[in-house]
C-alpha positions as CSV (number, residue, x, y, z in Angstrom):
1,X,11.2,8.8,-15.1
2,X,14.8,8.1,-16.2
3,X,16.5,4.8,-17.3
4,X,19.2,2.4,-15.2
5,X,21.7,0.1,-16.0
6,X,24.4,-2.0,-14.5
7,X,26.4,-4.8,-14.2
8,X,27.4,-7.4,-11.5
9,X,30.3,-9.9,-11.7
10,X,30.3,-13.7,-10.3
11,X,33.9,-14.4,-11.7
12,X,36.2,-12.2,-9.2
13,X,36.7,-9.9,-11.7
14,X,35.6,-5.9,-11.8
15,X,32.6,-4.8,-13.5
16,X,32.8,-3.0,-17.2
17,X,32.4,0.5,-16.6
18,X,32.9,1.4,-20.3
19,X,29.7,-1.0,-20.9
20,X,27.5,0.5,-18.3
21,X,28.8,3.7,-19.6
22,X,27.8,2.9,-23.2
23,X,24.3,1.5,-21.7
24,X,23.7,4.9,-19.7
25,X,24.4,6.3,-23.0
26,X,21.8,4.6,-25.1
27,X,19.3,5.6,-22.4
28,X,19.7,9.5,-22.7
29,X,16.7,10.1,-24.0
30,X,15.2,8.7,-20.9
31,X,17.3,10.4,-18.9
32,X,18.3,14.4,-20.5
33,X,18.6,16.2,-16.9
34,X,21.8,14.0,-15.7
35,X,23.7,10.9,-15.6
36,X,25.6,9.4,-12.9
37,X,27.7,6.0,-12.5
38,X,28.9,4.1,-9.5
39,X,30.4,1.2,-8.4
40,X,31.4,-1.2,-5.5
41,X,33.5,-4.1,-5.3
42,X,31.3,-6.6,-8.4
43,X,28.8,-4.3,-9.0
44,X,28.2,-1.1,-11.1
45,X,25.5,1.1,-11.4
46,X,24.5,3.7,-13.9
47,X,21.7,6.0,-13.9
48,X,20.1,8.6,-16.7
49,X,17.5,11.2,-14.6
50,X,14.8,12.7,-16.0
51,X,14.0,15.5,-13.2
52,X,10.2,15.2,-12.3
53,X,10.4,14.8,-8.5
54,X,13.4,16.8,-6.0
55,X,14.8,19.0,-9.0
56,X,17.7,19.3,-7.2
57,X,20.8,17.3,-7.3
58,X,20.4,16.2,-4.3
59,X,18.1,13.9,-5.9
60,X,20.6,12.6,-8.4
61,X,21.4,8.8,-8.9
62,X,22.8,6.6,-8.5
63,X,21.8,7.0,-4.5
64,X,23.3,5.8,-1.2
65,X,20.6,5.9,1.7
66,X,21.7,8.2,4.7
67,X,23.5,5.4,6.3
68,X,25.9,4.3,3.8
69,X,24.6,0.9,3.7
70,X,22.5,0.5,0.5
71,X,23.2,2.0,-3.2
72,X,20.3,2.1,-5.7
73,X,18.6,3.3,-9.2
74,X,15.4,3.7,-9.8
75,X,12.6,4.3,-12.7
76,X,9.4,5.1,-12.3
77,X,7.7,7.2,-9.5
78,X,6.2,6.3,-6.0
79,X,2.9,8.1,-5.9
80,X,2.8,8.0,-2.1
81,X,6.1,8.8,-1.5
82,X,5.5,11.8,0.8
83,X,2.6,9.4,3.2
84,X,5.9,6.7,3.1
85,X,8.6,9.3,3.9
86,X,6.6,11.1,7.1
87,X,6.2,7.0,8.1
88,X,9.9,6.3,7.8
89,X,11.0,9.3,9.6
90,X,8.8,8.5,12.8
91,X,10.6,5.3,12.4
92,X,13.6,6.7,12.8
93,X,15.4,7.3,9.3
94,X,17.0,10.3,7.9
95,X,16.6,12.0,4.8
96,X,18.9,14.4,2.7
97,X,16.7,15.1,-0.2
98,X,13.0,15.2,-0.9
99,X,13.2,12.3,-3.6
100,X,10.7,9.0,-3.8
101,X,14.0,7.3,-4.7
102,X,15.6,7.9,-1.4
103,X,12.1,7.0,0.1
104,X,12.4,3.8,-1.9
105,X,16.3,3.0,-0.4
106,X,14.8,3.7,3.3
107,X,12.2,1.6,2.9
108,X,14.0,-1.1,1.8
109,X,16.2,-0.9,4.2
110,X,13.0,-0.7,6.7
111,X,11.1,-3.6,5.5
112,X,13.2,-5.7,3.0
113,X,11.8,-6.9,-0.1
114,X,8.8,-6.5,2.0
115,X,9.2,-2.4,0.7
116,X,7.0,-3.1,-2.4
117,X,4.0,-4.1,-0.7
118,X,3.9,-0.4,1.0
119,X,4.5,1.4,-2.8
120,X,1.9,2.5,-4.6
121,X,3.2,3.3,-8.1
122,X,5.4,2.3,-11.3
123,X,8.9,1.3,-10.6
124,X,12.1,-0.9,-11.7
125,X,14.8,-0.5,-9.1
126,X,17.8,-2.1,-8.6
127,X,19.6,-1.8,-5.3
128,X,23.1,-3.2,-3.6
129,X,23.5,-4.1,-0.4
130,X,27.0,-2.8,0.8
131,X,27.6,-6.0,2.8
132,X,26.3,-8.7,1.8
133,X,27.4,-7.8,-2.1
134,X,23.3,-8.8,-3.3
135,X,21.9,-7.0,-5.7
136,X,18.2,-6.9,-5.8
137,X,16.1,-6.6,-8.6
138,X,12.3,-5.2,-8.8
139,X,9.7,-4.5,-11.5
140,X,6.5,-2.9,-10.3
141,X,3.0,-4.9,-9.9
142,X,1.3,-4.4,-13.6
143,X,4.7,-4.0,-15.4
144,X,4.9,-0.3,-16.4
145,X,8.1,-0.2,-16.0
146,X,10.3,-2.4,-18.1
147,X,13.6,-4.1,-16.9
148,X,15.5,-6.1,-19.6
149,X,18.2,-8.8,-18.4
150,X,21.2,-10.3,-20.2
151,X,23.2,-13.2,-18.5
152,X,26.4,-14.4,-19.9
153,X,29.0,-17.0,-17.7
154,X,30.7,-14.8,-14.8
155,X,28.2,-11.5,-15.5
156,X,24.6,-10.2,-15.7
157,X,23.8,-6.7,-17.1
158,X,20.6,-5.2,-16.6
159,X,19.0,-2.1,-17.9
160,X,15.6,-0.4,-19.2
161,X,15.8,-1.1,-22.6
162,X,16.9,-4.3,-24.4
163,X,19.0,-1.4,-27.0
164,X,21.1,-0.2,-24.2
165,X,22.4,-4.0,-23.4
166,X,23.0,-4.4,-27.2
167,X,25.2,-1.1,-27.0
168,X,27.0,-2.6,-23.7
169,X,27.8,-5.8,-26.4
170,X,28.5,-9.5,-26.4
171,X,24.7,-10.1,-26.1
172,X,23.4,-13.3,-27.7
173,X,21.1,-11.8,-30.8
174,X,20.0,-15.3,-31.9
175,X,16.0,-15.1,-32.5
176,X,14.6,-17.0,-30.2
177,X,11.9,-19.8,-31.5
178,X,9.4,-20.0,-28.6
179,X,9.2,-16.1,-28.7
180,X,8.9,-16.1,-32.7
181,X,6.1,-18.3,-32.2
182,X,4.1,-15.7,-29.8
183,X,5.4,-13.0,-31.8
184,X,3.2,-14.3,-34.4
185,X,0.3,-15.7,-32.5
186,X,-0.4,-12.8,-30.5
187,X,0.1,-9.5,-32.3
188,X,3.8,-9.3,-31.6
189,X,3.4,-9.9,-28.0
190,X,5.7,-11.9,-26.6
191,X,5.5,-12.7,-22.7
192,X,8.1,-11.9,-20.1
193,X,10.4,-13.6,-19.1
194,X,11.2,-13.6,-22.9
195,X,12.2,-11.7,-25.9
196,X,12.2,-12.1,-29.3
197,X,16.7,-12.6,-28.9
198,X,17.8,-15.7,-27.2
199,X,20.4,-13.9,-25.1
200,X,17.7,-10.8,-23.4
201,X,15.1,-11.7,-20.7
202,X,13.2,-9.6,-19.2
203,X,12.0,-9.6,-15.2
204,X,8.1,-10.3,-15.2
205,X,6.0,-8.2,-14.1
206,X,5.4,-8.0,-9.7
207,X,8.7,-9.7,-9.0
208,X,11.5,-9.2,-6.9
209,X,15.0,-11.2,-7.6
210,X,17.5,-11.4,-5.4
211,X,20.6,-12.5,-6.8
212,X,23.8,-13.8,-4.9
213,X,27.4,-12.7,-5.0
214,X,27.9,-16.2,-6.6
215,X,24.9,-15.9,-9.5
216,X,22.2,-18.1,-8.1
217,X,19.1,-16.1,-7.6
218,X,15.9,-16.3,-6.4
219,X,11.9,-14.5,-7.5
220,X,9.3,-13.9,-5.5
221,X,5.8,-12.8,-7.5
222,X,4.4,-10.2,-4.5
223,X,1.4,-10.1,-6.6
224,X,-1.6,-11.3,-8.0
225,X,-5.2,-10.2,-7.5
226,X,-7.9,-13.0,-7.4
227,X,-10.3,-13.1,-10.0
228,X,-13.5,-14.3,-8.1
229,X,-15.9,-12.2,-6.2
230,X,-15.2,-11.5,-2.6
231,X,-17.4,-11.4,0.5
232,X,-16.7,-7.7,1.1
233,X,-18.8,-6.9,-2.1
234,X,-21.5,-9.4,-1.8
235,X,-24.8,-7.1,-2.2
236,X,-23.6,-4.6,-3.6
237,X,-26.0,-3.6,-6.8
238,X,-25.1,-2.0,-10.0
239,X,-25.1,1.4,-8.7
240,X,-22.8,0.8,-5.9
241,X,-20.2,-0.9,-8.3
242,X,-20.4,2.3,-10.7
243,X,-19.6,4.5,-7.6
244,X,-16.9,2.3,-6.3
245,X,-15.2,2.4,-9.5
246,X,-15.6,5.6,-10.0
247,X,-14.1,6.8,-6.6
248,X,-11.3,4.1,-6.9
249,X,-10.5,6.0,-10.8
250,X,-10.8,9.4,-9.0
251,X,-7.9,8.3,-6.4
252,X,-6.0,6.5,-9.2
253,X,-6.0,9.8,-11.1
254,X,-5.2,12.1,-8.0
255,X,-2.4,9.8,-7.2
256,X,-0.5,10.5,-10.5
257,X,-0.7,14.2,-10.2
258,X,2.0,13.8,-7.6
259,X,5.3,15.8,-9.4
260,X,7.0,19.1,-8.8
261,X,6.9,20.0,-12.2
262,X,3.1,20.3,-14.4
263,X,1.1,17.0,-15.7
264,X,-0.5,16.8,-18.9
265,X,-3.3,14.6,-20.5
266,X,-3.3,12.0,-23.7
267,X,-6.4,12.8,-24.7
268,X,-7.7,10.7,-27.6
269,X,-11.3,11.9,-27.2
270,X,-11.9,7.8,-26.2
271,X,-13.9,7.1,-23.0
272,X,-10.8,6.5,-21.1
273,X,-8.8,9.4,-21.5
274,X,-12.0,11.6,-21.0
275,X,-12.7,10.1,-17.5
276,X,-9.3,11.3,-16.7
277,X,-9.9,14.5,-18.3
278,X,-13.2,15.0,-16.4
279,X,-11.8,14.0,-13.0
280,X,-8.9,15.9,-13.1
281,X,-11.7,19.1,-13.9
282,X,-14.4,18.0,-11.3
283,X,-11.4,18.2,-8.9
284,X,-10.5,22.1,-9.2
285,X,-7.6,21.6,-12.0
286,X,-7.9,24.9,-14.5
287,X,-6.4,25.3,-18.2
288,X,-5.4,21.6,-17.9
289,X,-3.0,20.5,-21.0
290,X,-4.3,18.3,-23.2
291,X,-3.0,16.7,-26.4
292,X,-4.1,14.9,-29.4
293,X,-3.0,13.5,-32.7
294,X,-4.6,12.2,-35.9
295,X,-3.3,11.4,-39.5
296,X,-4.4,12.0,-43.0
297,X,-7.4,9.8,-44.5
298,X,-6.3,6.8,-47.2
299,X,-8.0,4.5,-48.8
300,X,-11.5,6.3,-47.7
301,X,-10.7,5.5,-43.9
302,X,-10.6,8.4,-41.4
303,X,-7.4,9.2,-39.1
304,X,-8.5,11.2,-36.8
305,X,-10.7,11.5,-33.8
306,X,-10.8,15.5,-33.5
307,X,-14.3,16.0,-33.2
308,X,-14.5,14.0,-29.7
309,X,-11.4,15.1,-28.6
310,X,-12.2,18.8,-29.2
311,X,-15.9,18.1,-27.2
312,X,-14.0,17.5,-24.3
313,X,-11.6,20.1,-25.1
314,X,-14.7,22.3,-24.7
315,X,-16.2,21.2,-22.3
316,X,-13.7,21.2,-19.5
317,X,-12.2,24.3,-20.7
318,X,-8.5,22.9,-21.3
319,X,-5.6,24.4,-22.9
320,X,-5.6,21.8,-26.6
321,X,-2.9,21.0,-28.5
322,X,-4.0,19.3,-31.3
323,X,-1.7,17.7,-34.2
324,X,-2.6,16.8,-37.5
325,X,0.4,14.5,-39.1
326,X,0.3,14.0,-42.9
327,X,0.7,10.9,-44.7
328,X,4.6,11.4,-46.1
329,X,5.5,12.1,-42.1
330,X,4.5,8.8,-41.4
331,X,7.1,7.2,-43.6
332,X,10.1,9.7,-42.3
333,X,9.0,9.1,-38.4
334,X,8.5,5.4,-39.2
335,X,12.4,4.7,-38.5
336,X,12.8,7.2,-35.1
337,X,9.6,5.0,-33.9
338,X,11.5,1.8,-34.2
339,X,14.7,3.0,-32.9
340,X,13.1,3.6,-29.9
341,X,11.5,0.2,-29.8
342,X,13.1,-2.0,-26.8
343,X,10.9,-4.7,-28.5
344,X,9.2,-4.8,-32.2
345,X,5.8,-3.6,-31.8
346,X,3.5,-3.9,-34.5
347,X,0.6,-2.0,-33.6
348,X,-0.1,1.3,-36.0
349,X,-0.6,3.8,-33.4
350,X,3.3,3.1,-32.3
351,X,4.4,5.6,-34.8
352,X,1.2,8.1,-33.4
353,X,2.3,7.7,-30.0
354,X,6.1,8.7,-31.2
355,X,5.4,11.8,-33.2
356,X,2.9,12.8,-30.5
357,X,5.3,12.0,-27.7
358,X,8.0,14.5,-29.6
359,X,5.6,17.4,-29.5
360,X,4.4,17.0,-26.0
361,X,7.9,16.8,-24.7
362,X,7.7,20.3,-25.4
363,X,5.6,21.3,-23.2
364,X,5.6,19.1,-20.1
365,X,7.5,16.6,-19.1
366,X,4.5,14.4,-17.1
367,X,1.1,13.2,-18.6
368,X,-1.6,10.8,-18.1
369,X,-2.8,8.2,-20.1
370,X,-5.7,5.6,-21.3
371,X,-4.3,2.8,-21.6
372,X,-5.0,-0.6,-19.9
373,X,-9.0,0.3,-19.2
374,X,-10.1,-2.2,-21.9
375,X,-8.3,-5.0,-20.7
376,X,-8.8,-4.4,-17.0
377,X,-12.7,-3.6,-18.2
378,X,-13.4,-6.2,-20.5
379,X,-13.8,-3.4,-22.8
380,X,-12.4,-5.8,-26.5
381,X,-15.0,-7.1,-28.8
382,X,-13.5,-10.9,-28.2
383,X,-14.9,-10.7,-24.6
384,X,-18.4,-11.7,-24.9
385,X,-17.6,-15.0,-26.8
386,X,-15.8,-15.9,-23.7
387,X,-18.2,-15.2,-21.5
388,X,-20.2,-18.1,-21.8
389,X,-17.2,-20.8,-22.5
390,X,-17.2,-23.7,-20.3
391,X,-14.0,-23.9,-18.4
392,X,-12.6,-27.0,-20.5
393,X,-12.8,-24.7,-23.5
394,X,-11.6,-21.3,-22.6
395,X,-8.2,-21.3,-23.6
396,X,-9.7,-22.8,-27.1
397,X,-11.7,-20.4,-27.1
398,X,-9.4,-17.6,-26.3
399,X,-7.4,-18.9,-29.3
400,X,-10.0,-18.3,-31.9
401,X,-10.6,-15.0,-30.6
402,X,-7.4,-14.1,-29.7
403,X,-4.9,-15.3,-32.0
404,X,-3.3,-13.9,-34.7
405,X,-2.3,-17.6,-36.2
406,X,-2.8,-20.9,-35.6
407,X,0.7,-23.3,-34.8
408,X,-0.6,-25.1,-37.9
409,X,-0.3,-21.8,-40.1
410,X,3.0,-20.7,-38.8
411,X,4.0,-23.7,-40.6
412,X,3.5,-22.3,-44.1
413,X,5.0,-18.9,-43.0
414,X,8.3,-19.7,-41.1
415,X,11.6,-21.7,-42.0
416,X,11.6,-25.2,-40.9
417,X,14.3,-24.4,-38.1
418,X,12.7,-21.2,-36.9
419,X,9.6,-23.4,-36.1
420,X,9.3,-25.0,-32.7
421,X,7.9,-28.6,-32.7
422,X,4.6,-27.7,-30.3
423,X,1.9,-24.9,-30.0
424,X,4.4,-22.8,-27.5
425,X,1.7,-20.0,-27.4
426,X,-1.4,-21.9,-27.5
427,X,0.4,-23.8,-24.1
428,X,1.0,-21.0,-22.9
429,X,-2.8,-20.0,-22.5
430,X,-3.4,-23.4,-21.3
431,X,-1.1,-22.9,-18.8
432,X,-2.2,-20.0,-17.3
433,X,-5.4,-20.4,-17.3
434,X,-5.4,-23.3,-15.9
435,X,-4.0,-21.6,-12.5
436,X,-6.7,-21.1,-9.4
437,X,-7.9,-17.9,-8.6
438,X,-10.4,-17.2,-11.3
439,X,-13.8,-17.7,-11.5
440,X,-15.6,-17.8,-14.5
441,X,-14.1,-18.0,-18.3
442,X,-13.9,-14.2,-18.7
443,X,-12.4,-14.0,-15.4
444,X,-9.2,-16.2,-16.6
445,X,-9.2,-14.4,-19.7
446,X,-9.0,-10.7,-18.5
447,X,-6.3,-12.1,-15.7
448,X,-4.4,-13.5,-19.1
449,X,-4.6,-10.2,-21.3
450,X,-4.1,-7.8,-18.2
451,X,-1.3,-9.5,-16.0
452,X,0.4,-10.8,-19.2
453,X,-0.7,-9.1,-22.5
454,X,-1.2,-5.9,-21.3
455,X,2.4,-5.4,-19.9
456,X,3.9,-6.5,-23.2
457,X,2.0,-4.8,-26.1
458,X,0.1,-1.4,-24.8
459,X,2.1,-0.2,-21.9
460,X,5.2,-1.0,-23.4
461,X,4.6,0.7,-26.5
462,X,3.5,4.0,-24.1
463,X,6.8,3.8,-22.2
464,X,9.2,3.5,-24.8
465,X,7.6,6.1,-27.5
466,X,6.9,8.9,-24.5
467,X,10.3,8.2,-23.1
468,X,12.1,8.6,-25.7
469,X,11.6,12.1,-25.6
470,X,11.9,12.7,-22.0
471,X,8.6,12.2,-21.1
472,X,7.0,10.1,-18.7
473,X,3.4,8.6,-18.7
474,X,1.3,7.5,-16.0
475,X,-2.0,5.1,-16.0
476,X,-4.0,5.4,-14.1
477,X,-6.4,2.8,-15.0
478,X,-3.1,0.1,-13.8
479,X,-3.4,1.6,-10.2
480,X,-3.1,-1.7,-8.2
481,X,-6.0,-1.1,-6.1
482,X,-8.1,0.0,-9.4
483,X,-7.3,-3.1,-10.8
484,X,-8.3,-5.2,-7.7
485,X,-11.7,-3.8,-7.7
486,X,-12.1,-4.4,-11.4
487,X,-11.3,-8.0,-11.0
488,X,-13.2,-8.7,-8.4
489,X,-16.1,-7.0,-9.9
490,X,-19.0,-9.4,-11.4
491,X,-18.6,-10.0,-15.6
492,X,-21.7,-9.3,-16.5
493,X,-21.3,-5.5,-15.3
494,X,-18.2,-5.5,-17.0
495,X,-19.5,-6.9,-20.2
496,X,-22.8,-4.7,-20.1
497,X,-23.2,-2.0,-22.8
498,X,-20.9,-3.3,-25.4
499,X,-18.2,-4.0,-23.0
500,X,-16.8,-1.6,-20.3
501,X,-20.3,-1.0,-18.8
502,X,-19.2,-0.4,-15.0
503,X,-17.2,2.3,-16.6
504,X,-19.5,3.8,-18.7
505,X,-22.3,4.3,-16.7
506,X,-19.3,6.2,-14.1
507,X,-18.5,8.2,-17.1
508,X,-22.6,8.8,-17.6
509,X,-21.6,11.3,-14.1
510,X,-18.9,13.1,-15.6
511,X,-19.1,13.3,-19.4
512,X,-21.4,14.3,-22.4
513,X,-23.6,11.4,-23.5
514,X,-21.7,11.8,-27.0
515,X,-18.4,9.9,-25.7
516,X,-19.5,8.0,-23.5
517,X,-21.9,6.4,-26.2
518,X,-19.3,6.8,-29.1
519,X,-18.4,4.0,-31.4
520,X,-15.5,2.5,-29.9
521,X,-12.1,3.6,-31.9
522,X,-8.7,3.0,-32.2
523,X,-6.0,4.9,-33.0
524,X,-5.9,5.3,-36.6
525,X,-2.9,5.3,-38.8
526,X,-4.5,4.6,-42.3
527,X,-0.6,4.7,-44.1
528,X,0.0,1.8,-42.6
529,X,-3.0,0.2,-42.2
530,X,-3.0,0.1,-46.2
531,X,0.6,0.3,-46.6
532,X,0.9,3.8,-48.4
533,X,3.4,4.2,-51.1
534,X,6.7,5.6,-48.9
535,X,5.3,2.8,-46.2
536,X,5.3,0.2,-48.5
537,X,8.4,1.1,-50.0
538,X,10.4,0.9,-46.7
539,X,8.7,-2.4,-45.9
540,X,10.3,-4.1,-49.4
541,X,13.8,-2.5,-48.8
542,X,13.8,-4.1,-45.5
543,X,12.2,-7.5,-46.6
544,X,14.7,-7.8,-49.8
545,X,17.8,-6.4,-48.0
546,X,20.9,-8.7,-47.2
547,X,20.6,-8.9,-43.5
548,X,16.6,-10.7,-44.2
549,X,18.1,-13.0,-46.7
550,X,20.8,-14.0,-44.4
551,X,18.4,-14.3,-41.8
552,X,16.2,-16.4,-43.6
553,X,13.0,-16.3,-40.9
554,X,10.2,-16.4,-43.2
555,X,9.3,-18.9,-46.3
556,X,10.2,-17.1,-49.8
557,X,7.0,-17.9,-50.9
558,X,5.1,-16.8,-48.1
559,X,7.1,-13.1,-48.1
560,X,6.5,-13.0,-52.2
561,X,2.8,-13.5,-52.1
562,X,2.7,-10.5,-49.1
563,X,4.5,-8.1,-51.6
564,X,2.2,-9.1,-54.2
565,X,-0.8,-7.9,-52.3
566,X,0.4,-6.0,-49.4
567,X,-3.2,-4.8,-48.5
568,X,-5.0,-7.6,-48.9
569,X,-3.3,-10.6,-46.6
570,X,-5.0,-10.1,-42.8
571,X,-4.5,-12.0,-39.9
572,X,-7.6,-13.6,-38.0
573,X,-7.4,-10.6,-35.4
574,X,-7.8,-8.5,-39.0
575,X,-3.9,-7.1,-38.9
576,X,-2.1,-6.0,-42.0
577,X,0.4,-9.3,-42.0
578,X,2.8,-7.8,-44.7
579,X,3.4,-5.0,-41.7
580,X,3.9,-7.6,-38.9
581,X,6.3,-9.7,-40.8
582,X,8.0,-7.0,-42.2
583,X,8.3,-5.0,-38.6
584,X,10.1,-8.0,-36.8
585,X,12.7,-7.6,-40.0
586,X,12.9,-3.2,-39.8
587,X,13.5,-4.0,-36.0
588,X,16.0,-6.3,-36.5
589,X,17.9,-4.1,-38.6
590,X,17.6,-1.1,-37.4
591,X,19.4,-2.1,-34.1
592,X,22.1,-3.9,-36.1
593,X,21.1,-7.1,-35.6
């Protein structure tokens, strides 16, 4: 729900209107029900809404609490909003509008920073305190909600996509080395606090930053679930675990029905999206709307998943909306997909997500989604060969299994100067998982890909496709308390089955033995998993043009021998590489860098 912006001074000087103005601008498609600036002393905030919760204007932002002490923007929605705002008005507060935003203002002004420990839901807020000057910064626990950062002397910007600081200007568009080198490792993931451009961060994941009139700043991580089993659930047999999860998905899902206006589903016909599917039916919901996409055939492979999608369909009696996208539509939509990119993202279904996003947008402006029940369920084929790794070899491990590239590879592929000198990414694992709080190898590995991977590859990729038509996803499967349970829950429940096994047998209650014993699939773009002719074709235009030549990232050699075979060169996680190099460059470009 919507997009923010703004801008605080350290230098004395007045914040740039005009550039949170042109940022606000850039984030109308997150934002088509209204706009709003405002601004006090060094700071200025801007605000594009998206009307989901309090249609009136009375719920319009920017918003100043009911005591004229604290301004804020906000993105995202507070599923218990209504629970927070009876509790806040038996503490005493006012309220002039129905909104979770001016629930999130009280609150803060209740408990502090403290306020995101009583939130259940997806947010990125950015609120002033009228006197003291601070402006504090949050991102919600899992990272659903993105925040992007760029900090010059005497001035930070902020704002929910890294295009709309680019359109504020004088950002630093320098690629940045480390994040090159996890680009490439990890399926063009790269971790927060970085992006792939030296002069955007972005705030991690479950953080709250305070930042001083005078610049200096300080986070605070308010979360982190321990990966290790816990007394509370010590007896409990298979059974019980199925049911707890299964309850805990039921609330999850209830939760995000929370809107004045209708919700939709995703549904891909996938395990996932039919548990939320089935919930929502075994709850009372009638003529649901559900949607689904799938793509031409190529090269003998299948793109779509109709057939489980319709069972479902069927079976729960939903109003479907299915969407059958050929081959040349790929190749037209490929360019709107990448504009709305905050981040270069080289997974195929990014395009599918787009073009489905468009046509949904239609019809409501809320849905629910899959995504994050395979990392939060061990549900990835790489899962059991970490299972039995001893702990001295788990992020080696991981590598192998994970990786896209080795640091030795990247050196055949990248210019000398775009290379850093040590394994950034593969420290970066070692790191992490080197932190207490997990248990077993698996357990430090689905902390990794859930807390860290999972922010900056799926649920990105959701956010910025759906919202930039207006519509806004929710996930049920990143409920806090979902994902508490799941990582508390033993491995070997998770990893029965084929992976996901604790979810399955839930889904064996609810759902036709058909999808819930289904090959697993992915989304299936065959055009550019085997580079089609108009795919290929805008892949060498962007590889040969002036901008990549001046740019000089990758090794002439290495880009010549891609074009030479574009369907054959596959990374070890069995990616199209031609696509992966050639997406960081379309990126680039299209945003004029």
């Amino acid at each position: 729900m919507c997009g923010l912006s703004g801008e605080m001074r350290f230098d004395g000087t007045r914040p740039d209107l005009a550039a949170v103005e042109r940022m606000s601008d850039r984030l109308a498609p997150r934002g088509p029900d209204g706009q709003g600036v405002w601004t006090r002393d060094a700071v200025a905030l801007g605000h594009r809404r998206l009307k989901i919760i309090d249609l009136s204007e009375r719920g319009a932002q920017p918003l100043t609490d009911a005591t004229g002490e604290v301004t804020g923007v906000f993105n995202g929605c507070i599923y218990n909003y209504r629970e927070l705002r009876a509790e806040l008005v038996a503490l005493g507060h006012r309220f002039r509008s129905t909104s979770d935003t001016e629930v999130v203002l009280a609150a803060y002004r209740q408990w502090g920073t403290a306020c995101v420990d009583h939130f259940h839901g997806m947010f990125a807020v950015a609120l002033v305190e009228h006197r003291t000057g601070r402006l504090i910064l949050i991102r919600d626990r899992l990272g659903i909600k993105p925040l992007y950062l760029a900090r010059t002397p005497g001035r930070l910007r902020f704002a929910s996509s890294l295009p709309a600081l680019l359109a504020a200007g004088d950002v630093d568009t320098s690629l940045d080395p480390a994040a090159l080198h996890q680009y490439l490792s990890w399926h063009a993931t790269v971790a927060a606090p970085r992006t792939v451009l030296a002069g955007v961060r972005k705030l991690p994941p479950a953080t709250v930053r305070v930042v001083e009139p005078d610049g200096s700043h300080r986070d605070h991580r308010y979360w982190q679930p321990s990966y290790t089993r816990r007394p509370e659930h010590l007896g409990m047999d298979a059974a019980e675990w199925r049911d707890a999860v299964l309850d805990a998905l039921r609330t999850a899902v209830q939760r995000r029905m929370v809107a004045d206006v209708p919700v939709g589903v995703l549904l891909s016909g996938g395990l996932d999206s039919s548990l939320i599917v089935a919930l929502l039916a075994d709850e009372g919901q009638r003529d649901l709307a559900t949607f689904s996409v799938g793509f031409e055939a190529e090269a003998g492979d299948e793109g779509d998943e109709f057939w489980y999608s319709d069972l479902v369909a069927r079976e729960f009696a939903t109003d479907h909306h299915q969407l059958l996208i050929p081959s040349r539509r790929v190749s037209t939509a490929l360019d709107g997909a990448v504009a709305a990119m905050s981040e270069p993202m080289m997974s195929h279904d990014v395009v599918a997500f787009h073009l489905l996003s468009e046509q949904v947008s239609r019809s409501v402006k809320v849905v629910q989604s899959g995504q994050g029940a395979d990392e939060v369920f061990a549900g990835y084929h790489w899962y059991p060969r970490l299972a039995d790794a001893p702990r001295e070899e788990e992020p080696q491990r991981y590598a192998e299994t994970y990786f896209d590239r080795s640091h030795q590879d990247l050196s055949a592929i990248l210019r000398p100067d775009m290379l850093t000198e040590d394994d950034v990414s593969g420290r970066f694992v070692r790191e992490h998982m080197a932190v207490p709080g997990a248990e077993t190898a698996l357990d430090a590995a689905l902390r990794l890909d859930t807390h860290v991977m999972l922010a900056d590859d799926p649920v990105k990729r959701v956010d910025n496709m759906t919202m930039d038509w207006g519509l806004e996803a929710r996930v049920p499967f990143l409920d806090h308390e979902l994902v508490e349970l799941a990582a508390a829950c033993p491995p070997e429940l998770k990893l029965a089955d084929g992976g996901k096994g604790v979810l399955k047998e839930a889904g064996r209650k609810l759902l036709p033995p058909e999808v819930v014993d289904r090959p697993k699939g992915y989304f299936p773009v065959p055009a550019i998993t085997h580079m089609a002719g108009p795919v290929l074709e805008r892949v060498r235009d962007a590889l040969s043009a002036p901008e990549a030549k001046r740019r000089g990232v990758f090794q002439d050699s290495y880009v010549t021998a891609l074009l030479a075979a574009p369907d054959r060169h596959r990374t070890k996680r069995g990616a199209n590489a031609l696509w992966q190099v050639a997406l960081l460059e379309i990126w680039l470009q299209t945003h004029g860098i």
